[in-house]
Each structure stands twice: as structure tokens, then as C-alpha cells.
C-alpha positions, 0 to 999 in steps of 0.5 A, spaced: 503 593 474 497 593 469 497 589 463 494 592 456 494 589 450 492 591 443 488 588 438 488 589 431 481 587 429 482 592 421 487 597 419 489 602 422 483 600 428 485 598 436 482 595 440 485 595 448 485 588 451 490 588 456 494 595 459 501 594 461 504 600 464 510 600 468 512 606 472 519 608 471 525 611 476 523 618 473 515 618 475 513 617 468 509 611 465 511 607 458 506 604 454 508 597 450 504 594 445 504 586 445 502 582 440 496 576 441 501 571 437 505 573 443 500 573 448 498 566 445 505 564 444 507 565 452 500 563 455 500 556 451 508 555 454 505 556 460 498 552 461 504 546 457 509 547 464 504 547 468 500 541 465 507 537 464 508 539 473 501 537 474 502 530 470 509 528 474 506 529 481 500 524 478 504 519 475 509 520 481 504 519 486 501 513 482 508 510 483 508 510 490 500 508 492 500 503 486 508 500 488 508 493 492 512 492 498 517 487 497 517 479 501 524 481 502 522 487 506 516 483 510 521 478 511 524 483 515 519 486 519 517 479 521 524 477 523 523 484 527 517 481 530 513 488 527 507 484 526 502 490 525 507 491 519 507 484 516 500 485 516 499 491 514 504 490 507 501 482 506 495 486 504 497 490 500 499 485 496 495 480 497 490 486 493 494 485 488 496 478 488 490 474 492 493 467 491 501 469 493 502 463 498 508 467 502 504 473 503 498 468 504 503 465 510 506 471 513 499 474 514 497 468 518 502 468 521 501 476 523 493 475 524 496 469 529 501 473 533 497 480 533 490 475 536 494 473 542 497 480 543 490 482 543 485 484 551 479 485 546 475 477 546 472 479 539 479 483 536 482 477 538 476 472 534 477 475 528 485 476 527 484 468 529 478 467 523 482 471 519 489 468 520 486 461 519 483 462 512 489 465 509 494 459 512 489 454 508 489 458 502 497 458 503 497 451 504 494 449 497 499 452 493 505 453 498 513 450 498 513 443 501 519 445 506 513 450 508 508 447 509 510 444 517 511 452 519 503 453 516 501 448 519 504 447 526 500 455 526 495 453 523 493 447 529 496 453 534 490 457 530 485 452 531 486 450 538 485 458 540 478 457 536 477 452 542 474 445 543 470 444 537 476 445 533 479 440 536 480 435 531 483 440 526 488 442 531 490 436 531 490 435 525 495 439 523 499 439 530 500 431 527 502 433 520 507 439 523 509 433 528 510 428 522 513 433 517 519 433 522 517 440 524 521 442 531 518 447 536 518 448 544 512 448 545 508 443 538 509 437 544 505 441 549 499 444 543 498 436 541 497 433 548 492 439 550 488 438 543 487 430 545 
């Protein structure tokens, strides 16, 4: 297939662009003459499709990066106990959103649990750093019925940090233990803190 395409720049005078010969059954070639209106015509149809096709996966592919996850689903993989995923999707929010209390409180609550899962010292240090500033940001803001939770972790995080976070840890242990608050092992945490 070649492509062949003629011009017509005055009367009576061709000038080839493209030549579309097409080899037929019997071994000899046509000759089609195509105007530039339809050249033109078809070339705009197919730079709008691809431009339509190129647009979708844009706008498609935005949607995707750009969509939140839900609490619900955070909710859920806590219950899993996937804390790398509760991590994971609370940051996405909180790009989003920074003053959310609950994706403030479900990542303290992960950077608590993927800290004591950890070997590594330092990996350690910095989810308890980490899960302690989101769980104070989470308390400025947060339910009332919430905040106990927050805080026995908050005291739990702050125990870890060692003695000279003593004060702090009994201070949120007691306010968790005050509130009502019920864990198997709050009693225990609030007699090492002392």
C-alpha cells in the first residue's frame, strides 16, 4: 500500500502528495485520487479520538490517585489488625484533610502498634514520635467518647518513650482511668509509670 494524494494548487495543474496504489487480484494497479478536504476531514476525526482516548485515561487515572480512602475501609483493616494498611491510608488522608481527628487517631493508633512490632530501636523511636503527635492532634478536636481510647495510647506511647516521659504517661494513663476507660493492661502501664 502506498498512499498518493493530489493537489490541486491552479486549473488543470497536480501536484502529488501522497500515492495510494493498491494491488489488485489480477496483478495491476488502481490509481484513486483523494481530495485534501477529505484528507483533512479524516486526519481532524482521528487527532479528536485519540485526544478524546488520551483525556479519559487522564481524567480516569486522576480519579484514581486523587480519590480518598474511606474511614470505613480504615475501620476495617484496623479490625483486621493490617496496621501497615491503616498507616498507609490514614496518610493519604491526612494530605488531604490534616486536621481529621479520626485519621489523626487510627494512625496513632498504627504508628503505636507498627513500633512495637519493630527490631529496629530507631524504626521504633520514630512511629512512637510520630504516633504521639498525631494522637495530641487528634485530642484537640476529637469526640469526647473518643477521647479515653486516645489517651490510654497516648500514655501507653509515652511510657515507651521512657522515664523522662513519665509524667506524661501518667498523665494520660489517669485521664484514660478516670474517663472509665477499660483495658487489661491500663492498671499494669499506670503502676510502671509511677
Amino acid at each position: 500500500w502506498q498512499l498518493s494524494i493530489f493537489i490541486d494548487t491552479e486549473p488543470g495543474l497536480q501536484v502529488p502528495f501522497f500515492y495510494f496504489f493498491m494491488q489488485s487480484e489480477h496483478g495491476f494497479f488502481k490509481h484513486k485520487k483523494v481530495s485534501l478536504k477529505t484528507v483533512l476531514g479524516i486526519g481532524g476525526i482521528v487527532a479528536a479520538f485519540i485526544l478524546l482516548i488520551f483525556l479519559i485515561v487522564f481524567v480516569v487515572s486522576m480519579i484514581r490517585t486523587t480519590s480518598l480512602p474511606s474511614i470505613y475501609k480504615v475501620m476495617k483493616d484496623w479490625n483486621n489488625q493490617d496496621y501497615k494498611a491503616v498507616y498507609e491510608k490514614t496518610g493519604r488522608i491526612l494530605e488531604k484533610k490534616p486536621l481529621d481527628s479520626q485519621a489523626l487517631m487510627f494512625r496513632g493508633f498504627a504508628c503505636y502498634y507498627l513500633a512495637m512490632a519493630q527490631i529496629e530501636a530507631s524504626l521504633s523511636e520514630s512511629y512512637i514520635d510520630e504516633g504521639i503527635e498525631n494522637l495530641r492532634n487528634a485530642l484537640e478536636n476529637c469526640d469526647l467518647g473518643l477521647r479515653p481510647r486516645i489517651a490510654y495510647v497516648l500514655g501507653k506511647a509515652y511510657y515507651q518513650k521512657g522515664a523522662y516521659y513519665a509524667d506524661l504517661a501518667c498523665q494520660y494513663l489517669d485521664e484514660a482511668y478516670i474517663a472509665g476507660f477499660e483495658a487489661d493492661d491500663l492498671a499494669e502501664y499506670r503502676g510502671l509509670s509511677y
